[in-house]
C-alpha positions in Angstrom: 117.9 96.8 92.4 115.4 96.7 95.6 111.6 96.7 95.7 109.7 97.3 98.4 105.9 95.7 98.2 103.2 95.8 100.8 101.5 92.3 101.3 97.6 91.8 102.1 96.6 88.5 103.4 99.3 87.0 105.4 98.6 85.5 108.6 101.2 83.4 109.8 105.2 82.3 108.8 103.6 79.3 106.3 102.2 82.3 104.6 105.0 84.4 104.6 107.2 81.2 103.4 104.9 81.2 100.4 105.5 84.1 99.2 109.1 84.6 99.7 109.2 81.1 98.1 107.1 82.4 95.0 108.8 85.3 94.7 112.6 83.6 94.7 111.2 81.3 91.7 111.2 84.4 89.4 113.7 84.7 87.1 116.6 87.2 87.6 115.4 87.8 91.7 117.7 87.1 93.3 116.7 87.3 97.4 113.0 88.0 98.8 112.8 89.2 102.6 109.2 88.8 103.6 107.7 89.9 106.7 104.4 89.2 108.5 104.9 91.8 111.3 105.6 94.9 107.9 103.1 93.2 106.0 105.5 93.6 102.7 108.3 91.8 100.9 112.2 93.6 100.3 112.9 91.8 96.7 116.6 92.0 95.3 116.5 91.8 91.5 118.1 92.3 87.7 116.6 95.5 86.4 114.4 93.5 83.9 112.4 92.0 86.4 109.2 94.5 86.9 107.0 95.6 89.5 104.1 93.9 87.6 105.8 90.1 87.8 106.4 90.5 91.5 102.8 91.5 91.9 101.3 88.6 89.4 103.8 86.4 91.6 102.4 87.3 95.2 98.7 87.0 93.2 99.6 83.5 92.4 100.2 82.7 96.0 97.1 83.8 96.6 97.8 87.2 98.7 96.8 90.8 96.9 100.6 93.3 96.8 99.9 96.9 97.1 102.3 99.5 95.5 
C-alpha cells in the first residue's frame, strides 16, 4: 500500500533526511521517498499503518503533512 503526503517546512536534504528517517522508524513502513523539490513523501506500507501515524510522524520531526 502507497501514500502520498504533502510536506510543509522543508528546506533543504538534512530536512528531507529527517523525515524520510522518521517515517522509516514506523512500524510495518516499509520504504519512504521524500522529496524537497514535490514537497511530499511516497510511503510504502502494511495496511495497518494509517494516514494519522505518518502525519503524527512528520509532526514529530517537526514539519506540518497536509492530506
Amino acid at each position: 500500500m502507497k501514500t502520498t503526503v504533502t510536506i510543509e517546512g522543508m528546506s533543504c536534504e538534512h530536512c528531507v533526511k529527517h523525515v524520510k528517517e522518521a517515517l522509516e522508524a514506523i512500524n510495518g513502513v516499509k520504504s519512504a521517498k521524500v522529496s524537497l523539490k514535490d514537497k511530499r513523501a511516497v510511503v510504502d506500507h502494511r495496511g495497518d499503518v494509517t494516514l494519522e501515524s505518518i502525519k503524527a510522524s512528520i509532526a514529530e520531526a517537526g514539519y506540518e503533512a497536509i492530506g
